[in-house]
MILUMMI-307224 format. One record per residue (C-alpha): residue number from 1; residue in one letter; y, x, z. Coordinates in Angstrom, 2 decimals, always signed. Layout:
N
<NUM; A; <Y; X; Z>>
...
% end
This chain:
490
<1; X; <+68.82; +69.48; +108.05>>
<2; X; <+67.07; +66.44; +106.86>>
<3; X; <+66.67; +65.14; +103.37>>
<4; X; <+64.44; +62.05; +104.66>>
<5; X; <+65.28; +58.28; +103.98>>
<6; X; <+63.38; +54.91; +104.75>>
<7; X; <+64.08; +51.85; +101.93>>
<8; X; <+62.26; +48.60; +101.70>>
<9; X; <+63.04; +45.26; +100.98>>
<10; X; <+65.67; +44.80; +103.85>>
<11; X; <+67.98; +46.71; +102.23>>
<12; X; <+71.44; +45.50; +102.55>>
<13; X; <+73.81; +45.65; +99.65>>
<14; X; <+77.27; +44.86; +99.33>>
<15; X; <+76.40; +41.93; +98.07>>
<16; X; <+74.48; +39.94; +101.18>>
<17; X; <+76.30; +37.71; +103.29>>
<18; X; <+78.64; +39.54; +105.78>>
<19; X; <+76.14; +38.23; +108.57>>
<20; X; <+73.02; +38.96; +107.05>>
<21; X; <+74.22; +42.70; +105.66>>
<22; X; <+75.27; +43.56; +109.72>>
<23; X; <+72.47; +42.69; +111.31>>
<24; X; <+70.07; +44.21; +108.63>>
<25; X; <+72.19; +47.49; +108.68>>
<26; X; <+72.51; +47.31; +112.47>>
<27; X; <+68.77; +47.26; +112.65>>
<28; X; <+67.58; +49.62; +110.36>>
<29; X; <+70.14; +52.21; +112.04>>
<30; X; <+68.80; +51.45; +115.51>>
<31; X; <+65.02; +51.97; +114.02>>
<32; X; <+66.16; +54.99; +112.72>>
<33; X; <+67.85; +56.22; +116.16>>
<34; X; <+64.56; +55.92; +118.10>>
<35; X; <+62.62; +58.44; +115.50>>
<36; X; <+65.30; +61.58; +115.41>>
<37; X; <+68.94; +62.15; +115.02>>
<38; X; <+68.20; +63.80; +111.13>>
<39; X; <+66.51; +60.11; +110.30>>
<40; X; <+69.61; +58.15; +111.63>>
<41; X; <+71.86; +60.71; +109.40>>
<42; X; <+69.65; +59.45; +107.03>>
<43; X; <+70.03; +56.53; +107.46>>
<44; X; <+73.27; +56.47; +107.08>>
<45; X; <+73.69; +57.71; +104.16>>
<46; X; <+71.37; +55.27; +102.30>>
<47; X; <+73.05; +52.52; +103.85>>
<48; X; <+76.85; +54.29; +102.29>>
<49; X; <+75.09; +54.91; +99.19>>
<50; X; <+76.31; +58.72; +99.48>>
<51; X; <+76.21; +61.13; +101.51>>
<52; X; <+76.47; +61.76; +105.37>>
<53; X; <+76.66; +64.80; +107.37>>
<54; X; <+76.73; +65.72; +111.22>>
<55; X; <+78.32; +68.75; +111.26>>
<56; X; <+79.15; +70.71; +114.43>>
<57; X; <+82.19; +73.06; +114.46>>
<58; X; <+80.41; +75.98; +115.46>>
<59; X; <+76.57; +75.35; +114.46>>
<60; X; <+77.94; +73.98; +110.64>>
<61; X; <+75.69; +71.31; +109.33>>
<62; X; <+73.81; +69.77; +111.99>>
<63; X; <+71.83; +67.11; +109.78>>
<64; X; <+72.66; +66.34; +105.95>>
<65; X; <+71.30; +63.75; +103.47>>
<66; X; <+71.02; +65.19; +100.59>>
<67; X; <+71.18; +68.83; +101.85>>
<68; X; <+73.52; +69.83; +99.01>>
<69; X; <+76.08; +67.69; +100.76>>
<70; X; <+76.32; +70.12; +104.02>>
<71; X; <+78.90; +72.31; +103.12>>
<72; X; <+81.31; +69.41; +101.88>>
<73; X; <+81.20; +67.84; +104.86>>
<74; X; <+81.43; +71.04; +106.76>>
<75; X; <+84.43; +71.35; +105.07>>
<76; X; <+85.48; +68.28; +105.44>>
<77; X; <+85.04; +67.76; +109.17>>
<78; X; <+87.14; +71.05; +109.68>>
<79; X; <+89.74; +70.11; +106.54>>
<80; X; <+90.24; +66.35; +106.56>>
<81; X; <+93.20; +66.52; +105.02>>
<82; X; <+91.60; +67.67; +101.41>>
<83; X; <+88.81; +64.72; +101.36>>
<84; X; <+90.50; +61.61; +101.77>>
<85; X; <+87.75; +59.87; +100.64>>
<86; X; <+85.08; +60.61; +103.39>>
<87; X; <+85.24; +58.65; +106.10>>
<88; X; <+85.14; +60.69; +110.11>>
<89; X; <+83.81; +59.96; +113.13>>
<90; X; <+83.75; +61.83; +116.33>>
<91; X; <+80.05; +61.87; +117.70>>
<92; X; <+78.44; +63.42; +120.37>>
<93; X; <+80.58; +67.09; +120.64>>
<94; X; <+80.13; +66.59; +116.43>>
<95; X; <+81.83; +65.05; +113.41>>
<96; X; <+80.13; +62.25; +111.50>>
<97; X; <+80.87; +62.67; +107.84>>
<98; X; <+80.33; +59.85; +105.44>>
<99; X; <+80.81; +60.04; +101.94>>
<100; X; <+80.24; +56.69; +100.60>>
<101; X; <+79.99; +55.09; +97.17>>
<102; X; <+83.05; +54.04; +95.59>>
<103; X; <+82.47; +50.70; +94.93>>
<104; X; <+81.22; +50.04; +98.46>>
<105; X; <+83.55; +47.63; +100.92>>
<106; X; <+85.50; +49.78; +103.15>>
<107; X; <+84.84; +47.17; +105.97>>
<108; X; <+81.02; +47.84; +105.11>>
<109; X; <+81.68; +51.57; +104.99>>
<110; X; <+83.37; +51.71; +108.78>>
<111; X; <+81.01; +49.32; +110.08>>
<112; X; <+77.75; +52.05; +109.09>>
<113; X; <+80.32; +55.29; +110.73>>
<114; X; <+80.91; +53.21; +113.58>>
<115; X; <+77.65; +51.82; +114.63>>
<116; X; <+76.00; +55.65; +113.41>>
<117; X; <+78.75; +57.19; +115.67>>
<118; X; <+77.73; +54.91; +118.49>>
<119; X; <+74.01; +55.63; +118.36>>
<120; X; <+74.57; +59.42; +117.82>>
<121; X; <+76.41; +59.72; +121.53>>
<122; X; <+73.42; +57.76; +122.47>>
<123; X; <+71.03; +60.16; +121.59>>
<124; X; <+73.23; +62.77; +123.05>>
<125; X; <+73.99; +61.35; +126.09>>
<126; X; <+70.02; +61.42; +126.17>>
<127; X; <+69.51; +64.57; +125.82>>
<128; X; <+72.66; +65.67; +128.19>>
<129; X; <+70.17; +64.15; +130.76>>
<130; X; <+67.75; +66.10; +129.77>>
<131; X; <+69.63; +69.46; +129.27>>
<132; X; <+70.34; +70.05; +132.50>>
<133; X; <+66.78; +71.07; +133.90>>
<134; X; <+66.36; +73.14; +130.28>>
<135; X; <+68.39; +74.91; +131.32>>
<136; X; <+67.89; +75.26; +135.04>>
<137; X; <+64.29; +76.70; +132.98>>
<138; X; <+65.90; +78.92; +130.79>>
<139; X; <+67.50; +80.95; +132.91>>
<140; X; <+64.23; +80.84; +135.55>>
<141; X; <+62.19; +82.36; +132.39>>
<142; X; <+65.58; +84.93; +132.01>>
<143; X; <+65.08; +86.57; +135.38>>
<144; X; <+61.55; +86.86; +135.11>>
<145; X; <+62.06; +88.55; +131.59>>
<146; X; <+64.55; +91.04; +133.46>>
<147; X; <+62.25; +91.54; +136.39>>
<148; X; <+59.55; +92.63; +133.93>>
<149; X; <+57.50; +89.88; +133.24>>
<150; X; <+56.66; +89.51; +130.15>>
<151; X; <+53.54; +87.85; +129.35>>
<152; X; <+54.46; +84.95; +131.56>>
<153; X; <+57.53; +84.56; +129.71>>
<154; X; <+55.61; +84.62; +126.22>>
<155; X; <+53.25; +82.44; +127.40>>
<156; X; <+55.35; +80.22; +128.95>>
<157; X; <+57.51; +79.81; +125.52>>
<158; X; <+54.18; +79.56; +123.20>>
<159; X; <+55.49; +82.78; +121.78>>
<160; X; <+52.87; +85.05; +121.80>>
<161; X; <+53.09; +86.99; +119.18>>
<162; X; <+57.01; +87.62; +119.45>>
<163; X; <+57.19; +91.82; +120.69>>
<164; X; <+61.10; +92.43; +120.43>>
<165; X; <+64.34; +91.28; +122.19>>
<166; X; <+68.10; +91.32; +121.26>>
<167; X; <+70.16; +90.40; +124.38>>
<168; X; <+73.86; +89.15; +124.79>>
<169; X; <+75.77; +89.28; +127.67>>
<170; X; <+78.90; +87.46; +127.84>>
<171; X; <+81.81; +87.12; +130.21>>
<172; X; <+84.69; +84.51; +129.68>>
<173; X; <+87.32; +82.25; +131.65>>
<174; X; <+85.23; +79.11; +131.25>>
<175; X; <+81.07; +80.48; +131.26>>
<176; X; <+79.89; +76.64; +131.57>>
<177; X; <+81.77; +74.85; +129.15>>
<178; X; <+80.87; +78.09; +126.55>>
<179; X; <+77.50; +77.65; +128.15>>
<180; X; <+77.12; +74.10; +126.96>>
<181; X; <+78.80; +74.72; +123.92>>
<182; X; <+76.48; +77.16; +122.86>>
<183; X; <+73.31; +75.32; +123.73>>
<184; X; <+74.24; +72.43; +121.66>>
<185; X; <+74.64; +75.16; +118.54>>
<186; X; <+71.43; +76.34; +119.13>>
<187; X; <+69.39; +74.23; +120.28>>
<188; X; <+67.20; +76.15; +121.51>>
<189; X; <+63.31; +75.34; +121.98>>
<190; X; <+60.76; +76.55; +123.62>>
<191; X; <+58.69; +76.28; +121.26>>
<192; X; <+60.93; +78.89; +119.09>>
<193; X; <+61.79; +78.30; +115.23>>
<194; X; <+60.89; +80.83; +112.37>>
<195; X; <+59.39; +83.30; +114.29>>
<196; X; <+61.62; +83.23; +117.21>>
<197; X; <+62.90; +82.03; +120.05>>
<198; X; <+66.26; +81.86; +121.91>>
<199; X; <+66.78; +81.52; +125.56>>
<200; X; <+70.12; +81.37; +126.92>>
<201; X; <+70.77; +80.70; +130.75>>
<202; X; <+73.85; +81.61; +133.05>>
<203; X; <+72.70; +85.03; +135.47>>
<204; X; <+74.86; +85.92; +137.98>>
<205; X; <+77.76; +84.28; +136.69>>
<206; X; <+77.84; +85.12; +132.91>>
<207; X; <+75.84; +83.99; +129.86>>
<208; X; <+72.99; +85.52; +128.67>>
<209; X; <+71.44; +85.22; +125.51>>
<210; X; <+68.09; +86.43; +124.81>>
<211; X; <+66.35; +86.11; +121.18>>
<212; X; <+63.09; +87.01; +121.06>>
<213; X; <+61.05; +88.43; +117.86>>
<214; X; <+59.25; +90.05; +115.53>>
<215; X; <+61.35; +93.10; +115.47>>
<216; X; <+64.24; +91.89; +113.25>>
<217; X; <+66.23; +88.88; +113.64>>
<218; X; <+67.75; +86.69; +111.07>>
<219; X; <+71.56; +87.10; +112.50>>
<220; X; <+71.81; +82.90; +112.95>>
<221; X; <+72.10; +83.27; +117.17>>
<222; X; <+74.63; +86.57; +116.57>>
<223; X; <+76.39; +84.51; +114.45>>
<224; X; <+76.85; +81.21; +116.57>>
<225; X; <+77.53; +83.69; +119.33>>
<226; X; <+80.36; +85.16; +117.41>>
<227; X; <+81.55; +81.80; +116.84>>
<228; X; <+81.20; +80.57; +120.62>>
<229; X; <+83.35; +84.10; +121.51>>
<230; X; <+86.16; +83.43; +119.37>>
<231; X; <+86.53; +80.14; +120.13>>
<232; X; <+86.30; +80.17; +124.33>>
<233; X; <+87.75; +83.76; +124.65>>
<234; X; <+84.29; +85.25; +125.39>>
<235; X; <+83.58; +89.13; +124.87>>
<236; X; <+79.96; +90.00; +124.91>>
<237; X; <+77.86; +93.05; +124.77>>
<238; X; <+74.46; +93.32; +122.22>>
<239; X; <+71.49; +95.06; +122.63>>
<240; X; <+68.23; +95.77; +120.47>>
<241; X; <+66.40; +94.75; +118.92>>
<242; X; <+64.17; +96.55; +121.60>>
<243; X; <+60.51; +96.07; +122.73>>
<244; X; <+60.28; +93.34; +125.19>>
<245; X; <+59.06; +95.62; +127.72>>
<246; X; <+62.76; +97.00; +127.31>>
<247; X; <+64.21; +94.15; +128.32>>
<248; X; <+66.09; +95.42; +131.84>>
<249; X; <+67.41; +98.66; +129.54>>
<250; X; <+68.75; +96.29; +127.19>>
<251; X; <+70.27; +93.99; +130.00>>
<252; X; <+72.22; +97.31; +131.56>>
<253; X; <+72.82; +98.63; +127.63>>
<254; X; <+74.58; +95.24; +126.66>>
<255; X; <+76.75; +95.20; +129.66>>
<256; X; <+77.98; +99.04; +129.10>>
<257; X; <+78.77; +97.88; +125.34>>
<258; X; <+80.42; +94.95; +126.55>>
<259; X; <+83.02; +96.84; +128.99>>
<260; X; <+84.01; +98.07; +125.08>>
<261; X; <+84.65; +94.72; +123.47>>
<262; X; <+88.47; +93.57; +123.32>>
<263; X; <+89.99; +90.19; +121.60>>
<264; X; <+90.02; +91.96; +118.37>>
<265; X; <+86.12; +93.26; +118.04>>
<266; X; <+84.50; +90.53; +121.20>>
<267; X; <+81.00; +91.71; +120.46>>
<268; X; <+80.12; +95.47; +120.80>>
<269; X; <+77.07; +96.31; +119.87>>
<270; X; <+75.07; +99.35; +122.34>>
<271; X; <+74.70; +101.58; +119.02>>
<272; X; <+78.11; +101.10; +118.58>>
<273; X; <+79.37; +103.13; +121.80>>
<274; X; <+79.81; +106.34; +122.54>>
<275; X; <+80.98; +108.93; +119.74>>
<276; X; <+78.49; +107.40; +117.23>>
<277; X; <+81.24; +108.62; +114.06>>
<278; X; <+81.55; +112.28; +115.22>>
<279; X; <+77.67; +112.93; +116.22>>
<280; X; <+77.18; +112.48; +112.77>>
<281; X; <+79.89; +114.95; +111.68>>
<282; X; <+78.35; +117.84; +113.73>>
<283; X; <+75.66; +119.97; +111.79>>
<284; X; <+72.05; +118.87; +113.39>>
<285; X; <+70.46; +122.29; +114.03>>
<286; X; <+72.74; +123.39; +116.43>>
<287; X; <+73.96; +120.46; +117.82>>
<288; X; <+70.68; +119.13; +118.28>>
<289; X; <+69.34; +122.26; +120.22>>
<290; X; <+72.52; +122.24; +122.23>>
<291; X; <+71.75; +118.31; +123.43>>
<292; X; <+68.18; +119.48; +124.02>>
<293; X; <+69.02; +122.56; +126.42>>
<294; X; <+71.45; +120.60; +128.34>>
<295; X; <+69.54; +116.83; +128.70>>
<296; X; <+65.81; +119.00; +129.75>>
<297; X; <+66.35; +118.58; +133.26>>
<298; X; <+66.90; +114.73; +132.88>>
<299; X; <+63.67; +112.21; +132.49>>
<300; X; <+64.56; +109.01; +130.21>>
<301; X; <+65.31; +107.15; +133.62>>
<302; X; <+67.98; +109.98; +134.60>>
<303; X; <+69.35; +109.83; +130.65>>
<304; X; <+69.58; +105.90; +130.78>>
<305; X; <+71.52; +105.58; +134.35>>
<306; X; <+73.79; +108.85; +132.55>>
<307; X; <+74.63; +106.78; +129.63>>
<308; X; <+75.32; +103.50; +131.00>>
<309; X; <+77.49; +105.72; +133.66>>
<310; X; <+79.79; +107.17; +131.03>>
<311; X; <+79.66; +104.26; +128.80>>
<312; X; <+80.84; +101.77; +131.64>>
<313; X; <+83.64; +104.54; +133.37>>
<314; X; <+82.41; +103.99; +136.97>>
<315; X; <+79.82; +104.05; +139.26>>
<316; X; <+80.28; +100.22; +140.16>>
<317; X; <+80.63; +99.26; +136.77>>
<318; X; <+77.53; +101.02; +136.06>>
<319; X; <+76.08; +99.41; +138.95>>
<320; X; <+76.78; +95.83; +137.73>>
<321; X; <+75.30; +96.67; +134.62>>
<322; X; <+72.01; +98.09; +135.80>>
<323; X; <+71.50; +96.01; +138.65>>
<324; X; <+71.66; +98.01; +141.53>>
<325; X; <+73.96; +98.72; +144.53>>
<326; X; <+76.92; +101.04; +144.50>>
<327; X; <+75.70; +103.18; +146.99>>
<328; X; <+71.87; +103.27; +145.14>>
<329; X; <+73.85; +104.32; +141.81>>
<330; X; <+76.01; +106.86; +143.26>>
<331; X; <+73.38; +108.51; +145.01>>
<332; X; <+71.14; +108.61; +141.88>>
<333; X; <+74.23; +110.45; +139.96>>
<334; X; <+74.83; +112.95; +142.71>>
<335; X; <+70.75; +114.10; +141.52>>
<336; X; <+71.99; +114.03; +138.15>>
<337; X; <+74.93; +115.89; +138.96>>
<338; X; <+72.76; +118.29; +140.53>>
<339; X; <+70.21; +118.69; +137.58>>
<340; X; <+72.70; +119.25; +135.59>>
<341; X; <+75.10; +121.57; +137.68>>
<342; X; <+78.23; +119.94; +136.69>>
<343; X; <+81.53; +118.05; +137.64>>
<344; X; <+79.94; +114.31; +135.88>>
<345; X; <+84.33; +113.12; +136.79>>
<346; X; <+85.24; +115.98; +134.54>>
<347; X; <+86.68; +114.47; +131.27>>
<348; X; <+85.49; +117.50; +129.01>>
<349; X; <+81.92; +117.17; +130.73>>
<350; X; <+81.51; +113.32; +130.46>>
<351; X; <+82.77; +113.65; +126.13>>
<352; X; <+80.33; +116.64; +126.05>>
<353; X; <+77.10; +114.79; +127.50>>
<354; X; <+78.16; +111.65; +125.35>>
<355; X; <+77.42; +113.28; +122.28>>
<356; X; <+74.94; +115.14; +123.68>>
<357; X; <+73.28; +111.88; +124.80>>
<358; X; <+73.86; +110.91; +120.77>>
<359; X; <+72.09; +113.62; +119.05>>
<360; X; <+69.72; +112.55; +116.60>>
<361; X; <+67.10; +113.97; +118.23>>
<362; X; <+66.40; +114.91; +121.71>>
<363; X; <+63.10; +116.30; +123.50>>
<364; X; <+61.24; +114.98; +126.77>>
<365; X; <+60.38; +118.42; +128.06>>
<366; X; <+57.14; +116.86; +128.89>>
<367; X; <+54.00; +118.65; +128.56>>
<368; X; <+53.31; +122.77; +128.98>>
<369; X; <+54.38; +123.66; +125.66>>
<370; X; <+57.98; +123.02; +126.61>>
<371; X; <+57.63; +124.97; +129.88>>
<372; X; <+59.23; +127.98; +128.66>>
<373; X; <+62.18; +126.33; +126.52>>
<374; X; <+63.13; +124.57; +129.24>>
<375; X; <+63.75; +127.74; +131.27>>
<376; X; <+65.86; +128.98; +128.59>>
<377; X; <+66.86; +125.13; +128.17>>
<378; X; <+68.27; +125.12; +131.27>>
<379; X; <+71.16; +127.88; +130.51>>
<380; X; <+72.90; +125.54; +128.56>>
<381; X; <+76.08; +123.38; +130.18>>
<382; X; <+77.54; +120.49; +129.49>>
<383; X; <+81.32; +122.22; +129.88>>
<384; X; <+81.36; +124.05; +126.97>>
<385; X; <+80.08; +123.28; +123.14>>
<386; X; <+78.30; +126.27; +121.31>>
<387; X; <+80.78; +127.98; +119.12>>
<388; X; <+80.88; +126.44; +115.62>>
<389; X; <+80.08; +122.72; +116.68>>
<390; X; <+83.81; +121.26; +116.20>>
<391; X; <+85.43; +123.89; +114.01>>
<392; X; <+83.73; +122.23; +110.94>>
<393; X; <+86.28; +120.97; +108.66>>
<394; X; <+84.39; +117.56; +108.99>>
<395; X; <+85.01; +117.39; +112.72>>
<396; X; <+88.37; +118.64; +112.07>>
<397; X; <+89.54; +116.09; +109.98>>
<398; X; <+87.78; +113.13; +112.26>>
<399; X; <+89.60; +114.48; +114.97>>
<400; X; <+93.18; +114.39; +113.08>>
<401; X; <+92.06; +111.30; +111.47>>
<402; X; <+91.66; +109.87; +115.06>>
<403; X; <+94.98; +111.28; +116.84>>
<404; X; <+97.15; +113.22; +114.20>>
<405; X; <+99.42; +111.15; +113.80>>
<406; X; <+100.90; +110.96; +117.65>>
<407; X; <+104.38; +113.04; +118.48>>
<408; X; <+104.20; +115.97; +120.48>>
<409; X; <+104.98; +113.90; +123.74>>
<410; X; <+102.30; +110.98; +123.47>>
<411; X; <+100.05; +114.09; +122.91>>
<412; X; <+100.87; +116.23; +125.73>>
<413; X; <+101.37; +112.81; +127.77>>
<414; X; <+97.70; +111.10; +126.73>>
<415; X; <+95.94; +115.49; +126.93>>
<416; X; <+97.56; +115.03; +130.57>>
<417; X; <+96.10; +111.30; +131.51>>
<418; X; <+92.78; +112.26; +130.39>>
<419; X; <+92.30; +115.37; +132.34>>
<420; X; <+93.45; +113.26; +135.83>>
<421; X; <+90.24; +111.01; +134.78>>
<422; X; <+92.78; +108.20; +133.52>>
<423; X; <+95.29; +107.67; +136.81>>
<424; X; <+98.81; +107.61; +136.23>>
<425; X; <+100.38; +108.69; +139.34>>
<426; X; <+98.68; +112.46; +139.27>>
<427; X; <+99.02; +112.60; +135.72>>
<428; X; <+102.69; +111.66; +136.22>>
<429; X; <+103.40; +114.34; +138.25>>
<430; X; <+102.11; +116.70; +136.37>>
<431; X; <+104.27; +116.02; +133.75>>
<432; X; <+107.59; +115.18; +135.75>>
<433; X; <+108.10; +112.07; +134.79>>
<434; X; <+108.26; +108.54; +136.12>>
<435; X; <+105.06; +106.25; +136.29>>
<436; X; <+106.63; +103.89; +134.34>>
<437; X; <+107.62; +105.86; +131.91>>
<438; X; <+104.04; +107.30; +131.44>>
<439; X; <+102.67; +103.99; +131.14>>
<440; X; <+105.11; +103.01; +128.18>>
<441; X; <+103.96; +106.48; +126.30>>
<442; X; <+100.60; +105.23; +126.95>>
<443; X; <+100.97; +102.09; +125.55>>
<444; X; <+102.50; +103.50; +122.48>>
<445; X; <+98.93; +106.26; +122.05>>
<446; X; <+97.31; +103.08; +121.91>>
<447; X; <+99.61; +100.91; +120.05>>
<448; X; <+99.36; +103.86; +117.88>>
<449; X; <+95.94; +104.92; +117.44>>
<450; X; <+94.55; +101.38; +117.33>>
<451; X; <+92.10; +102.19; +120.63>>
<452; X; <+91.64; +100.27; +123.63>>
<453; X; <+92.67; +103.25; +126.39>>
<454; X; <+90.37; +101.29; +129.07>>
<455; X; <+87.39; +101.80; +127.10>>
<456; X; <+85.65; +105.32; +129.28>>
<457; X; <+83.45; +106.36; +125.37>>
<458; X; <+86.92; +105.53; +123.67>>
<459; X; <+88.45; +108.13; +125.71>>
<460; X; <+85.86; +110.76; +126.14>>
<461; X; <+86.22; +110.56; +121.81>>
<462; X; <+90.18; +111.14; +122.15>>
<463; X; <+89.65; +113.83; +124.39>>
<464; X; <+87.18; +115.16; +121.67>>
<465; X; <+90.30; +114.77; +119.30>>
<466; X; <+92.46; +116.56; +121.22>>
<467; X; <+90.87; +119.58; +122.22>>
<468; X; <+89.76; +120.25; +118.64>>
<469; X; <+93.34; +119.35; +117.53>>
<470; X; <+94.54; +120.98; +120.32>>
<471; X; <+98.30; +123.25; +119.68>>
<472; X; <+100.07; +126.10; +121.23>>
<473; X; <+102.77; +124.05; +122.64>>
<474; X; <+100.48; +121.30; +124.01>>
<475; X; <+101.28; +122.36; +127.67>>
<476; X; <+103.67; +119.60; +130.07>>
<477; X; <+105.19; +122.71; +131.56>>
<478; X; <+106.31; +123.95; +128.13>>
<479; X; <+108.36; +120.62; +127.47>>
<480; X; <+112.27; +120.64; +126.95>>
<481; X; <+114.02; +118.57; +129.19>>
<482; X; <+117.19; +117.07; +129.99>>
<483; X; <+118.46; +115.71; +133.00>>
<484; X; <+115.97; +115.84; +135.72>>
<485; X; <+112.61; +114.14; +134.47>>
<486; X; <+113.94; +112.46; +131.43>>
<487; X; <+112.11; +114.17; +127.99>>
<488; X; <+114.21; +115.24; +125.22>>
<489; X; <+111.64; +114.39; +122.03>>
<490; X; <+110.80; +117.80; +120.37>>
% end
C-alpha cells in the first residue's frame, strides 16, 4: 500500500475552468500511471481530496492513500450498499474506491474514477502481457525445486538465504482461471518480499504453490490461498514448513493431505492426517516402544512411501502423489509388506501402523547399538496393540466421543464396510442386505459422525473407535430380522 502523493502548482481545484481542471487532472494521472499503480492511487486521491483505494476481493487492499483508508474501502468495494458516498469503479480484476471531499463536483469526482479506472486496466493489461512467460518461469523453477535442485532455484530467485518450504497443492474444476486469480493476489516476485518468496505454477494439471523461507511463514499466501479455495471450489493439501531439500516429501505429503480436504475444511494440512487426536491419548512409554519394534525394519524412505500409502487409500493414489508409476509403487509396498510380515489391505493393520507411524518418537535402527533391539524389535506386529494401549479411559472416551452415538445397525453395518477394505457389495453380503440399502446406512454413519467416509486415515480412526468400543452383539449374523433381508432396528 502506498501513502505517496505528488502536488505542485498544477493542481486543479474545483474552482478552474472545466477545460483547464480536465486536462490538468488528465495529465497528472497519466504522469502518475507511467511511475506505479500505488502512485496513480495516489494520485487519485489528491485529485478527490479524500481517499482512494484499489482493493481486490481476495488480496484486500491492493493500494491505499492514506493507508488508514484500506479497510473502508475494502469494505466498501465488497458492501456498496452501506457507503453511498464513495464512488466505484471496476478496474483491472479490482474495485476502484474513491472517497471524495464533500464539497467536490460530482462531475469532477466521476471524471478522476473514470479516467483512474481507465489507466488502471492499462497497467494491467500490461502486465497480463507480461504474466504469461512469469509464469511459464515459475513453474520451470517448480520442477526443478521437485527434481532436487535447489541452489539453482535460490539463486535463480535472489533468495539465498531462504532454507524452508511450505507447499500447496490444489485441484479444482477451473485450475487456470484460479491460477490467474491467485497470481494477481500475490503477486508474486522473484525477487521475494519480507524474507520470502512465493512461486506458484500449474504441474501436471493442478496448482502448486510453493513459499519459500526462513523457517516460519507469516500466513499471508495460506491465507489468499484459503480465499482462492473457497471462492473457485479448490481443495488443497499443505505441507511444511520443511527444509528445502524436503521439497519432493512435501510435494507427495501435500497431496496425501489433500485426498482429506472436503468443501467444509478445503485445506488439510499433512500434520493434520492420520490419528493425530488419539496418538496423543495413548501413554508414550509403551506406545512409543511398540511404534519402534514394529517401524525397525523400515528406513525413512520405506516409512514415507508407508504413510503417504495409508494416508492416500491406494496404491495409485499414492502413486500420483509421490510421483511414480503404479507398478514402481506397488512393487515397493510388496518389500514393505514383506519387512513387515503383514496383510498392508488389512483395515486393523493399516489403523495400527498409522499411529504407529504417529508416535512421538520413533528410532532409525541405524548404527550397532541398535543391533540387538532390533532383533527383539522385530517380534513386534502391526496386527495387534500391546495390552493396555486403548483400554485407557482417555482412549475410551475419544473412541465413544468419535462413534457412540451410532445405533446398533450403522455400527454393525460401518464394523462390516471397514473390514471388506470399504466395498459395498462384499460387505453387503455379509450382512444380508441390499447394496442400496448399505449405502443409505452409510450415508447416515457419516451424516452422523460428521466424517468424510472416503477419507482412508478417517477410516482407519473409526475402525480405532470401534474395536475399542466394540460390544457383544456387534456381530451381522447376530441381527434380528424380518422378512428376508429387511433389518428390524434393535
Amino acid at each position: 500500500m502506498s501513502t505517496t502523493h505528488t502536488t505542485g502548482p498544477d493542481a486543479a481545484g474545483p474552482g478552474d475552468s472545466s477545460r483547464t481542471v480536465r486536462e490538468a487532472m488528465a495529465d497528472r494521472l497519466l504522469r502518475a500511471a507511467t511511475r506505479s499503480g500505488a502512485q496513480l492511487v495516489s494520485e487519485a486521491a489528491v485529485l478527490v481530496q479524500g481517499a482512494a483505494v484499489l482493493a481486490d476481493p481476495i488480496a484486500g487492499a491492493v493500494y491505499s492513500t492514506p493507508a488508514t483508508a484500506a479497510a473502508d474501502g475494502v469494505h466498501a468495494a465488497a458492501h456498496p450498499q452501506d457507503h453511498p458516498h464513495h464512488v466505484q469503479r471496476p478496474a483491472a480484476g479490482a474495485v476502484l474506491v474513491l472517497h471524495p471531499a464533500p464539497t467536490l463536483p460530482a462531475e469532477h469526482v466521476r471524471l478522476v474514477a473514470t479516467t483512474t479506472a481507465a489507466l488502471l486496466e492499462v497497467r494491467g493489461q500490461r502486465a497480463a502481457e507480461l504474466r504469461a512467460e512469469q509464469m511459464r518461469l515459475h513453474s520451470t523453477l517448480l520442477r526443478l525445486l521437485l527434481a532436487g535442485h535447489t541452489t539453482s532455484v535460490t539463486e535463480t530467485v535472489r533468495a539465498g538465504g531462504l532454507t524452508h518450504v511450505t507447499l500447496y497443492r490444489l485441484t479444482g474444476p477451473d485450475i487456470p482461471t484460479a491460477h490467474q486469480v491467485l497470481w494477481r493476489a500475490v503477486r508474486p516476485s522473484l525477487a521475494g518480499h519480507g524474507g520470502a518468496c512465493a512461486l506458484i505454477g500449474e504441474v501436471d494439471g493442478e496448482l502448486l504453490v510453493a513459499e519459500l523461507h526462513h523457517g516460519s511463514d507469516d500466513g499471508r499466501v495460506l491465507r489468499l490461498v484459503s480465499r482462492v479455495s473457497e471462492r473457485h471450489d479448490l481443495l488443497a493439501g499443505l505441507a511444511g514448513p520443511l527444509p528445502l531439500a524436503e521439497t519432493p516429501t512435501a510435494h507427495a505429503d501435500a497431496a496425501a493431505a489433500r485426498h482429506s480436504a472436503t468443501p467444509a475444511h478445503r485445506i488439510v494440512p499433512a500434520d493434520a492426517v492420520g490419528t493425530p487426536q488419539l496418538a496423543r491419548l495413548l501413554p508414550s512409554g509403551p506406545y512409543t516402544a511398540w511404534a519402534r519394534s514394529v517401524l525397525s525394519p523400515l528406513t525413512p524412505d520405506h516409512r514415507h512411501l508407508l504413510l503417504v500409502r495409508l494416508r492416500t487409500g491406494s496404491a495409485p493414489r499414492a502413486a500420483t502423489a509421490l510421483g511414480l508409476s503404479p507398478g514402481t509403487v506397488r512393487t515397493r509396498l510388496r518389500g514393505v509388506a514383506a519387512l513387515l510380515d503383514a496383510d498392508l489391505d488389512d483395515i486393523t493393520v493399516q489403523a495400527h501402523l498409522l499411529l504407529a507411524l504417529r508416535a512421538p518418537t520413533r528410532g532409525d535402527g541405524h548404527g550397532r547399538g541398535h543391533d540387538q533391539e532390533r532383533k527383539s524389535d522385530r517380534q513386534a506386529r502391526p496386527e495387534k496393540l500391546p495390552g493396555g494401549i486403548l483400554d485407557t479411559e482417555a482412549a475410551r472416551t475419544w473412541a465413544v466421543g468419535l462413534v457412540g452415538g451410532l445405533e446398533p445397525h450403522l455400527r454393525i453395518a460401518l464394523a462390516c464396510w471397514l473390514r471388506h477394505h470399504a466395498r459395498t457389495a462384499p460387505a453387503a453380503t455379509e450382512l444380508h442386505v441390499h447394496r442400496t440399502t448399505l449405502t443409505t446406512w452409510l450415508t447416515r454413519c457419516a451424516e452422523r459422525l460428521g466424517q468424510n467416509l472416503a477419507d482412508a486415515a478417517v477410516r482407519a480412526e473409526l475402525h480405532l473407535a470401534l474395536e475399542a468400543t466394540a460390544k457383544d452383539g456387534d456381530d451381522p449374523r447376530a441381527l434380528p430380522r424380518r422378512g428376508g433381508r429387511t433389518y428390524r432396528r434393535l
